[in-house]
VEXDRENVEX-526614 format. One record per residue (C-alpha): residue number from 1; residue in one letter; chain; x, y, z. Coordinates in steps of 0.02 Angstrom, whole numbers, plus 50000, padded with zeros to 5 digits. Layout:
<nodes>
  num  residuo  cadena     px     py     pz
  NUM        a       A      X      Y      Z
...
</nodes>
This chain:
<nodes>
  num  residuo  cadena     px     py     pz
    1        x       A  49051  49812  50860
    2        x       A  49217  49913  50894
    3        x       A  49274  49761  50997
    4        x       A  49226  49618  50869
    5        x       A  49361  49508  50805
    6        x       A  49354  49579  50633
    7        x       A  49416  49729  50699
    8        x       A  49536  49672  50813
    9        x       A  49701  49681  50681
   10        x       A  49721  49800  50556
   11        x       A  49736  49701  50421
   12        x       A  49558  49611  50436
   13        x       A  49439  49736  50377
   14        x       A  49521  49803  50244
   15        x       A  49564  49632  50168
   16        x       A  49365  49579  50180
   17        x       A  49312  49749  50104
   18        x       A  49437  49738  49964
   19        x       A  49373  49547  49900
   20        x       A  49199  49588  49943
   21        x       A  49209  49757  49823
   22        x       A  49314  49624  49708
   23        x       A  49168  49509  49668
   24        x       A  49029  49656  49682
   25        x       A  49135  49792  49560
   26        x       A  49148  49653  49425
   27        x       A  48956  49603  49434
   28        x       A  48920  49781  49402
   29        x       A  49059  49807  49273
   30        x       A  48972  49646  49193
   31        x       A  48802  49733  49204
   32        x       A  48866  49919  49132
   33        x       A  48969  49831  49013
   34        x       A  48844  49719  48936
   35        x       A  48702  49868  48947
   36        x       A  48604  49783  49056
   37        x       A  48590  49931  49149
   38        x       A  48582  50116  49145
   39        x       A  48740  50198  49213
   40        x       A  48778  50395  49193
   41        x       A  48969  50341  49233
   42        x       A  49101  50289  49083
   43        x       A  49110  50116  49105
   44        x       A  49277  50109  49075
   45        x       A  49319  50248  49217
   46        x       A  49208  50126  49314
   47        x       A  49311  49981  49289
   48        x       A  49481  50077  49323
   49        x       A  49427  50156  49474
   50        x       A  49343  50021  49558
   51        x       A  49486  49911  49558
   52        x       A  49618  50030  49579
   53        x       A  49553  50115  49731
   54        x       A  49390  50019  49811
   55        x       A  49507  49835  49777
   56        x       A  49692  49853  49771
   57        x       A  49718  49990  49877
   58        x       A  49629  49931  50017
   59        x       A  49708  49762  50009
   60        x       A  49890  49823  50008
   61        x       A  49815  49946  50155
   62        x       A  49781  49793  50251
   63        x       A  49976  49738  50232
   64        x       A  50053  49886  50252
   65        x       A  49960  49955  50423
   66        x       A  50006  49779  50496
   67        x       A  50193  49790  50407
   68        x       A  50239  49968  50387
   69        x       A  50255  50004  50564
   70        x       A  50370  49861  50583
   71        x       A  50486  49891  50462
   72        x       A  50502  50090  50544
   73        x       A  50522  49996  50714
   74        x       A  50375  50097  50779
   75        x       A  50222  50048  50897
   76        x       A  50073  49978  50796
   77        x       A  49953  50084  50708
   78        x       A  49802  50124  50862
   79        x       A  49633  50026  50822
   80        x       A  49548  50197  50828
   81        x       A  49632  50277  50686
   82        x       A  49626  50114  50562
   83        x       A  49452  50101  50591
   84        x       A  49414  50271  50556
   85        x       A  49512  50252  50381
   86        x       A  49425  50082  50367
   87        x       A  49258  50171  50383
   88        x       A  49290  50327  50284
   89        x       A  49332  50178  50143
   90        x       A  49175  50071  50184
   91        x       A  49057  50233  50162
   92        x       A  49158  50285  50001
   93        x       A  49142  50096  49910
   94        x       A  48943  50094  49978
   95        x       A  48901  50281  49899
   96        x       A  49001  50246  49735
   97        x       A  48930  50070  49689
   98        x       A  48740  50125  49752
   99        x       A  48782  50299  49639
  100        x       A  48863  50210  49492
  101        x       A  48672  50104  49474
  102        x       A  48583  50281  49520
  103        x       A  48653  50426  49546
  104        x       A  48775  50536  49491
  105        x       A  48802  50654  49647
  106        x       A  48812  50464  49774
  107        x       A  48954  50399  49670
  108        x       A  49037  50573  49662
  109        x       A  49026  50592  49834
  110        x       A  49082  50395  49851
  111        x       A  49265  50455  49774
  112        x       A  49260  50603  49874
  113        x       A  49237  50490  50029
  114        x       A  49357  50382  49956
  115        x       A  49491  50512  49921
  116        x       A  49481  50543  50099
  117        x       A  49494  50392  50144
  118        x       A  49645  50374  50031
  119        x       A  49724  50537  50105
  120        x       A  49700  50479  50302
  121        x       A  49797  50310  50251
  122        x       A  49937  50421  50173
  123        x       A  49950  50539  50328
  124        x       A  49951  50417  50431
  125        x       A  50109  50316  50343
  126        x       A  50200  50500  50336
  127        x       A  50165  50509  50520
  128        x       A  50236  50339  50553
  129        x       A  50408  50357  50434
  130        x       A  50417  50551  50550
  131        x       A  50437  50467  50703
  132        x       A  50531  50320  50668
  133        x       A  50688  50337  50725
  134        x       A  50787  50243  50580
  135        x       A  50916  50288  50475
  136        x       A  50906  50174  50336
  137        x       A  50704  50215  50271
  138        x       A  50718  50216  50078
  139        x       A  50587  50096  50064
  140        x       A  50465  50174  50183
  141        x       A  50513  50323  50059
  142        x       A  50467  50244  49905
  143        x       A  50300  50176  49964
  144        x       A  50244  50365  50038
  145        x       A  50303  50421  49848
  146        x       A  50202  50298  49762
  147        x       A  50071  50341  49915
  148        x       A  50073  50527  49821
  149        x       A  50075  50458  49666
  150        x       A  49905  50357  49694
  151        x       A  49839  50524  49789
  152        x       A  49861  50613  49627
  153        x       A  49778  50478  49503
  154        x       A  49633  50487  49638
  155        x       A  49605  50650  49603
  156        x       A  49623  50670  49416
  157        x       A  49479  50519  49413
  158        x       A  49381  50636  49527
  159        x       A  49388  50769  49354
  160        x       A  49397  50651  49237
  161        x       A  49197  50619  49263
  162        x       A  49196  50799  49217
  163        x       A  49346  50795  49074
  164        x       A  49343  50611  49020
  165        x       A  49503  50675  48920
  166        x       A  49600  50632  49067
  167        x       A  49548  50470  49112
  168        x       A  49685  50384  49028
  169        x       A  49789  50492  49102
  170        x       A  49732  50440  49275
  171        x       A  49750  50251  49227
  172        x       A  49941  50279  49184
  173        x       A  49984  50371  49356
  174        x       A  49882  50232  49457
  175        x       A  49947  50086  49385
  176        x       A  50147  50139  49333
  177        x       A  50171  50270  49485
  178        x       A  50065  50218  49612
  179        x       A  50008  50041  49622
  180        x       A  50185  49968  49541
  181        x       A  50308  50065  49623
  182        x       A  50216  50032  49780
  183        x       A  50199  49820  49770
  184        x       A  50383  49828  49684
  185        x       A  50456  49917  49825
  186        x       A  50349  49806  49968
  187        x       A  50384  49653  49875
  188        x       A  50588  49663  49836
  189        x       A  50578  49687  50023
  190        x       A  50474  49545  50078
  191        x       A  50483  49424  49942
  192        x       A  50674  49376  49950
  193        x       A  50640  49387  50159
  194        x       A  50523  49254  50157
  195        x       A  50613  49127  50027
  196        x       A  50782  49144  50144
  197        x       A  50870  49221  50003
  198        x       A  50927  49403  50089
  199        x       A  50972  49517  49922
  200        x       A  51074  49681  49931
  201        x       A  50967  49803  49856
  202        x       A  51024  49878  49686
  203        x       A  50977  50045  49738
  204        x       A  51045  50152  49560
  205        x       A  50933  50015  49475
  206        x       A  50761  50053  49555
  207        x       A  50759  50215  49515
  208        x       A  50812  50198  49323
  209        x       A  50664  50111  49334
  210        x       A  50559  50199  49429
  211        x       A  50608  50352  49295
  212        x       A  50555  50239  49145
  213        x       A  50392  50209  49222
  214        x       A  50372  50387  49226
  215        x       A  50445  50394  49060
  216        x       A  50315  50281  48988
  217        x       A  50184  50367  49073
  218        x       A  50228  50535  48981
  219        x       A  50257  50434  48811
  220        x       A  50086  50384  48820
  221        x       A  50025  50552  48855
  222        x       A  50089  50611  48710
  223        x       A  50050  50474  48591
  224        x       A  49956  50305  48622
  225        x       A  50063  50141  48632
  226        x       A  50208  50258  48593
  227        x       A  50317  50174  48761
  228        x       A  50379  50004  48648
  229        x       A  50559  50038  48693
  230        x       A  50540  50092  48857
  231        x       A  50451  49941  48886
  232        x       A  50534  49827  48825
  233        x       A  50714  49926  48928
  234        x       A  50569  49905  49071
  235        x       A  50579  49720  49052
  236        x       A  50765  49688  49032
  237        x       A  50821  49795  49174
  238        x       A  50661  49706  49287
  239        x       A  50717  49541  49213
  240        x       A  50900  49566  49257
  241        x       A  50871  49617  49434
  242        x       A  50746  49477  49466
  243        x       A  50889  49347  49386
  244        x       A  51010  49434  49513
  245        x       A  50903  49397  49646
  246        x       A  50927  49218  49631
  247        x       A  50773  49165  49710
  248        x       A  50735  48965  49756
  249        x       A  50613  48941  49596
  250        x       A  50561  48794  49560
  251        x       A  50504  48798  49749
  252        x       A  50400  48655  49836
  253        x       A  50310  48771  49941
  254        x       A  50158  48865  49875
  255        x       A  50160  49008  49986
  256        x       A  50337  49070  49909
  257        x       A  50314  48988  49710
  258        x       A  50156  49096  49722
  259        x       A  50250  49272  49745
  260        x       A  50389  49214  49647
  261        x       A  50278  49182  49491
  262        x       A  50207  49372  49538
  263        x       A  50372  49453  49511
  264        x       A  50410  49354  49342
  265        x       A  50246  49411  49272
  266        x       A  50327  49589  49250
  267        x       A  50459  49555  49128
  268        x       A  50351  49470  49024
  269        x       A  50210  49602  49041
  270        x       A  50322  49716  48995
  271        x       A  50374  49618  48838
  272        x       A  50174  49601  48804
  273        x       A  50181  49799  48818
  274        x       A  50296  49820  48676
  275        x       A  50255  49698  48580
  276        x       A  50050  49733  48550
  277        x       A  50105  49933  48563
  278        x       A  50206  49896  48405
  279        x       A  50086  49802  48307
  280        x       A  49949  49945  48384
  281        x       A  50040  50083  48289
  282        x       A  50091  49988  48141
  283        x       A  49896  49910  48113
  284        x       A  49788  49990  48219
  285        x       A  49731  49840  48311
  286        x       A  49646  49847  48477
  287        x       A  49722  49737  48612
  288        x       A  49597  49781  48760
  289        x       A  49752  49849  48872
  290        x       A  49824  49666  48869
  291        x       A  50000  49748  48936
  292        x       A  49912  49832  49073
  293        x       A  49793  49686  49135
  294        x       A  49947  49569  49117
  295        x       A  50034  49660  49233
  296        x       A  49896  49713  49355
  297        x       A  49839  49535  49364
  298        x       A  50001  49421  49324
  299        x       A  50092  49533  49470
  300        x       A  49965  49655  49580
  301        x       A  49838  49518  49596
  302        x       A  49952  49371  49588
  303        x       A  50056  49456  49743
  304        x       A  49888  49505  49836
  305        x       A  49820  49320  49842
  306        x       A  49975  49249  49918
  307        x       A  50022  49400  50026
  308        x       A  49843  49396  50070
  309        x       A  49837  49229  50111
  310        x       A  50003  49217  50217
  311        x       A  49960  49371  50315
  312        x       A  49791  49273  50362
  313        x       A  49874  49127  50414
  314        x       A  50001  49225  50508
  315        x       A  49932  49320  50610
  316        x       A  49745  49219  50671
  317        x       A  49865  49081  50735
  318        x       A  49837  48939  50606
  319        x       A  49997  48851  50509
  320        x       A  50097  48936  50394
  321        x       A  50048  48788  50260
  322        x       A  49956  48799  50102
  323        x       A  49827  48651  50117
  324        x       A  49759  48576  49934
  325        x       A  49626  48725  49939
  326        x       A  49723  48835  49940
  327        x       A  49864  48773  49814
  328        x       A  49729  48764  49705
  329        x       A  49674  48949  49727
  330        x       A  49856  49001  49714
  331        x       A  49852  48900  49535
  332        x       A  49663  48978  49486
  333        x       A  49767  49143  49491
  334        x       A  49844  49099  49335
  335        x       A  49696  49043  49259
  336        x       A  49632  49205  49298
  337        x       A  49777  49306  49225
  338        x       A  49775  49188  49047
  339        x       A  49591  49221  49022
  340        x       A  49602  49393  49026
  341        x       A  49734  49388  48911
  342        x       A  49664  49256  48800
  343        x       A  49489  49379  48798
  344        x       A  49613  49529  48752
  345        x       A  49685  49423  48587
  346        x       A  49503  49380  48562
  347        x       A  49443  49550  48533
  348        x       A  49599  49571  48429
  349        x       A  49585  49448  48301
  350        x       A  49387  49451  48316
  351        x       A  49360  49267  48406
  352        x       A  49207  49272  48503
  353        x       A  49259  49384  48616
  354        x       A  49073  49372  48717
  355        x       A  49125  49197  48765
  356        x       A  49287  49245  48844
  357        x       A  49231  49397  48920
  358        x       A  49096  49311  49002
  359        x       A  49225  49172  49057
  360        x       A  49339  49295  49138
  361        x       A  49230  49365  49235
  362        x       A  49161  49177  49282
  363        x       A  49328  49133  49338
  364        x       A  49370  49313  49434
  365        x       A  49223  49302  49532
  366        x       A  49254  49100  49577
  367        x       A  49429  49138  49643
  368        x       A  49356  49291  49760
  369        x       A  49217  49185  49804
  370        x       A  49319  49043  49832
  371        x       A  49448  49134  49947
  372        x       A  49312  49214  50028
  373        x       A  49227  49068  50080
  374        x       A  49410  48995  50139
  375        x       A  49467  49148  50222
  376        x       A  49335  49253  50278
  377        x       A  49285  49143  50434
  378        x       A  49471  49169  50500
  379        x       A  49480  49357  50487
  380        x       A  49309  49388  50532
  381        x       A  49292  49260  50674
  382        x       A  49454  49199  50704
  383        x       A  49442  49002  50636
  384        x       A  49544  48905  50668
  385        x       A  49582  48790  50494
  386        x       A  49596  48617  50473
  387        x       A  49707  48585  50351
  388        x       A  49679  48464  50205
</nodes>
């Protein structure tokens, strides 16, 4: 099995793990949510966690162990330690969905598994950015600091099943510390690369922002949807260095207009940030986290379906083109990211907020399913694609 073609780049098993737990961890979600079954976990520490670190994280493994490497001008990561990461994260996702339907020790031990999993991926980055020989590595920085960042969240979920006091807590340092400053930094580097539009990086910039996100995170500890102004400073200064980066937008290729609608999906979450924290403190209304699902689907998952798709076609051989298929996954995205946000207003101005709930997680699972079904024969076999 060690030699199968699923295993034979590193990005390939961690990309089919991270859709597959996609689709599954929103069934269940569906299923806790909707009480249709018994589950001794918070359902909304189910939800977080899931996503965060059985979903993203292993997707944006599968990119970095393939890219990381590269940009430290290092040899590639050996097929013996990624699999044993991929594995420790296989086991992890197995014990905490089987646990999260029956047992509270199997999904305990799941993000135990899955911490370790978590922590093998980060040693092995800090081992790569030690040897590189390099002088310029402030990016590889960044992503081991947001790799430390997402170590900590992992383990403040871990107690939070014991002290669900600090769940939200959790949520803030995974999302604003570890998951953003990590796809911001990987994406200012790759996005302008592939649209031919080199940028000099605005290096006193990124880290006033990166010290609002942290300032945010602490506003929030102290008081709920207290961050308006930082988020809304969040979006000018994100704004303003996206604007600088002049990027080819309108663009007639998909597989760049994809990322480039990723990155102009934070301003504006942001902006949705302040605006629904505002009218939170002033009326009490409950916006279902629009700011945060916004910005975890408008940029995380917008940025993981086209760097996930361009990696695939990349590196199995087939054209670097985006066929009608797949322009029409890249567009589903959005569809995606307005549902959720359309089922967020719903529960806040009391529509029928079963009807859009159900219809976001109809048209989450399609776009998995979908790219599965495209996708997964190349990265698990090796097809080659016929384009349409």
């Amino acid at each position: 099995m060690k030699n199968h073609h699923l295993f034979s780049q590193p990005h390939q098993p961690f990309f089919v793990l991270a859709f597959v737990n996609a689709i599954l961890s929103m069934f269940i979600f569906m299923l806790i949510f909707k009480g249709l079954v018994a589950s001794e976990i918070l359902t909304l520490n189910y939800h977080a966690y899931s996503f965060i670190f059985l979903m993203f994280t292993p997707a944006f493994l599968a990119f970095l162990f393939t890219t990381f490497p590269r940009f430290s001008a290092t040899e590639p990561i050996k097929k013996d330690h990624y699999l044993l990461i991929f594995r420790a994260f296989l086991g992890g996702s197995i014990l905490f969905q089987v646990g999260t339907l029956f047992s509270t020790l199997l999904f305990t031990l799941g993000m135990l598994l899955t911490f370790v999993a978590h922590l093998g991926a980060g040693y092995i980055l800090y081992n790569i950015y030690q040897t590189s020989k390099m002088t310029e590595k402030e990016d590889q920085a960044w992503i081991l600091i947001a790799m430390l960042f997402g170590l900590l969240s992992h383990i403040i979920f871990i107690i939070s099943v014991w002290l669900p006091t600090l769940h939200t807590f959790a949520i803030e340092i995974a999302i604003y510390l570890y998951l953003f400053i990590l796809i911001f930094t990987v994406a200012q580097r790759m996005i302008p690369f592939f649209s031919h539009a080199p940028i000099e990086k605005h290096r006193e910039r990124l880290k006033v922002i990166i010290g609002l996100l942290g300032l945010h995170v602490l506003l929030e500890m102290i008081q709920n949807n207290s961050s308006f102004l930082v988020d809304f400073l969040l979006a000018y200064l994100i704004g303003k260095e996206l604007y600088r980066w002049k990027l080819p937008f309108p663009n007639p290729n998909p597989l760049l207009w994809i990322l480039h609608i990723a990155l102009y999906w934070i301003p504006l979450a942001f902006t949705i940030e302040g605006v629904t924290n505002i009218i939170t403190l002033s009326s009490g209304t409950n916006f279902l986290s629009i700011g945060i699902h916004a910005l975890t689907l408008g940029f995380f998952l917008t940025v993981l379906i086209g760097f996930g798709t361009r990696v695939t076609l990349g590196h199995s051989g087939n054209m670097m083109h985006a066929d009608r298929l797949t322009t029409t996954l890249f567009y589903w995205t959005q569809v995606v990211v307005f549902i959720r946000i359309l089922t967020s207003l719903a529960a806040a101005n009391s529509w029928n907020f079963v009807v859009f709930f159900d219809l976001s997680i109809t048209v989450w699972v399609v776009l998995f399913a979908l790219w599965g079904n495209r996708f997964f024969p190349v990265l698990i076999f090796g097809k080659k694609l016929i384009n349409k």
